[in-house]
C-alpha positions in Angstrom: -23.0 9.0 -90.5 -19.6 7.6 -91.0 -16.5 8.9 -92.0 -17.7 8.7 -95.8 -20.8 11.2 -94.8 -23.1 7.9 -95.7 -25.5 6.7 -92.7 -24.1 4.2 -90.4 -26.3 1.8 -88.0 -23.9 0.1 -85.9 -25.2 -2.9 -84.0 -23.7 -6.1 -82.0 -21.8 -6.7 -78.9 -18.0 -7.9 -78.5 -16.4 -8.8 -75.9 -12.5 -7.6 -75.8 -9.8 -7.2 -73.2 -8.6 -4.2 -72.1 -4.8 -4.3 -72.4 -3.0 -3.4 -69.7 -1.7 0.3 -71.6 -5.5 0.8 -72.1 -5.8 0.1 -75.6 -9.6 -1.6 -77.0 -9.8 -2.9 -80.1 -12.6 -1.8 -82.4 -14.6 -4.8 -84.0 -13.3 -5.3 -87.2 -17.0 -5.3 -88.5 -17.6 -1.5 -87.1 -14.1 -0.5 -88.6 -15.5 -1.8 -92.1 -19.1 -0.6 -92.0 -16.9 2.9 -91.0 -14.5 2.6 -93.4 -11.3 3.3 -90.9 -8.1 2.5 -91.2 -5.1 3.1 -89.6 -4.9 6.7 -87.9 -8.5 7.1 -88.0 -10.0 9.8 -85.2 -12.7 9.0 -82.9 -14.0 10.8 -80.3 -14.4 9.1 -76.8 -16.8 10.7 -74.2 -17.7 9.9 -70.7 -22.3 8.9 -70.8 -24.1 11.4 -69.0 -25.8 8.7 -67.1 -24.5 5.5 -67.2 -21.0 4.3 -66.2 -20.0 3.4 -69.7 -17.7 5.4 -72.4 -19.1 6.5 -75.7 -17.1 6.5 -78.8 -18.1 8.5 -82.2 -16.4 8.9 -85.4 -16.3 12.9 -86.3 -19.4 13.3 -88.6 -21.5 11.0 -86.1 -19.8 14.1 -83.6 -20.4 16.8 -85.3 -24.2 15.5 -85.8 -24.5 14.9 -81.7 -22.9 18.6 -80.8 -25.4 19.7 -83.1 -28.1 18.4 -81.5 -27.2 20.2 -78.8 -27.7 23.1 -79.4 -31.5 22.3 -79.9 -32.1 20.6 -76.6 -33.5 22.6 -73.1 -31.1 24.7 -71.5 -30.1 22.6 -68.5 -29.6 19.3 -70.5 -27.7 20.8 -73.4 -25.3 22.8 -70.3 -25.5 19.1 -69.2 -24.2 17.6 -71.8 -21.6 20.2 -72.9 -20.0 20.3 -69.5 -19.9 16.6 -68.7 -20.1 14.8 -72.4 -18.2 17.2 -74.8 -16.0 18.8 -71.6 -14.6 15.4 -70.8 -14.1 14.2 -74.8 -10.8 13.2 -76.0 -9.8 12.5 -79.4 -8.5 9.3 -80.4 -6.3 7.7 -83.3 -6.7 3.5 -84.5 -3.4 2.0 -84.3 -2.5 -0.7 -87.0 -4.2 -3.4 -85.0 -7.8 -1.5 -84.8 -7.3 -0.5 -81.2 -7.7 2.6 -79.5 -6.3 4.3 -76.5 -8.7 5.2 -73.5 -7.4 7.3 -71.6 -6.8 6.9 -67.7 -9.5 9.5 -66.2 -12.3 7.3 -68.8 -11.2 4.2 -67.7 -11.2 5.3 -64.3 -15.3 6.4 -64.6 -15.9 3.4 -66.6 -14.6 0.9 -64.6 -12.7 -0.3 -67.2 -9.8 -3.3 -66.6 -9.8 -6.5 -68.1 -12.9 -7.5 -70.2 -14.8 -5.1 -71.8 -17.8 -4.7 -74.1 -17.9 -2.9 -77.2 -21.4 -2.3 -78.3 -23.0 -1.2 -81.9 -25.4 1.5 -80.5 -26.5 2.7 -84.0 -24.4 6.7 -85.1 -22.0 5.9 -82.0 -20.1 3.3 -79.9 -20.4 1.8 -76.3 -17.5 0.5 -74.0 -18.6 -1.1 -71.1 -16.9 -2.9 -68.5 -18.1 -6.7 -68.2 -18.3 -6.5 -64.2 -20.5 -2.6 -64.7 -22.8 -4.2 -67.5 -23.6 -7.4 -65.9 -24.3 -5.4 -62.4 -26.8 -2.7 -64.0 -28.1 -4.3 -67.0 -28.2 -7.9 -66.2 -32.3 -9.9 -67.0 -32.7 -8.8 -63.2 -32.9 -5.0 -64.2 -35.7 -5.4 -66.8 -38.0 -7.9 -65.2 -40.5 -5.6 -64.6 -40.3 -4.3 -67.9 -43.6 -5.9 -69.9 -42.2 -7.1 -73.5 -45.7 -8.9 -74.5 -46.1 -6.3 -77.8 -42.9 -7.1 -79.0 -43.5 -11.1 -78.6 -40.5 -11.5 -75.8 
């Protein structure tokens, strides 16, 4: 959901530079479908799995947490511990960019050129070098795509 409460499927890739005070800009496409402006809060999380940053807007959050609390004890202590433990809250600056901070950068990867990724109710940040390595055409060649005419 976005910050109106209405359903949000974000979807695309950009490519942006991480400045060198750690600031990402936000596609100006996801800050529309959103509706944020200027001092708008988003949540960025380390993935539980993959070396990439997550970013939420706070119903999209709130709807995650939630979730939860419904999933097998050792994944939702899991995902409490490592997802909402290491969570900061951001703000948008006037140019649409947000601040990552140093110890999500750090298990990211993150320096220079970066993804942003529409991943439906949430955002990924990737580094370029850490998305190429694990999700090149390489890492899915095995994968048999014939049903969905690929």
């Amino acid at each position: 959901m976005s910050r109106t409460g209405q359903l949000s499927s974000l979807e695309g890739q950009h490519e942006h530079t991480l400045d060198s005070k750690g600031r990402v800009s936000i596609p100006s496409d996801f800050r529309a479908e959103l509706d944020l402006d200027e001092n708008a809060e988003l949540i960025v999380t380390r993935h539980l799995k993959e070396r990439c940053l997550l970013v939420f807007w706070p119903a999209s959050w709130e709807a995650f947490k939630s979730k939860i609390g419904n999933a097998p004890p050792s994944i939702g202590s899991a995902l409490r511990r490592v997802v909402c433990g290491t969570a900061r809250r951001v703000r948008l600056d006037k140019l649409g960019r947000i601040q990552v901070p140093q110890v999500l950068r750090k298990y990211a990867g993150l320096d220079g050129k970066s993804l942003v990724m529409g991943q439906g109710n949430l955002m990924e940040i990737w580094s370029l070098g850490v998305w190429e390595r694990t999700h090149g055409p390489e890492a899915y060649e095995n994968f048999d795509l014939s049903a969905f005419d690929l």
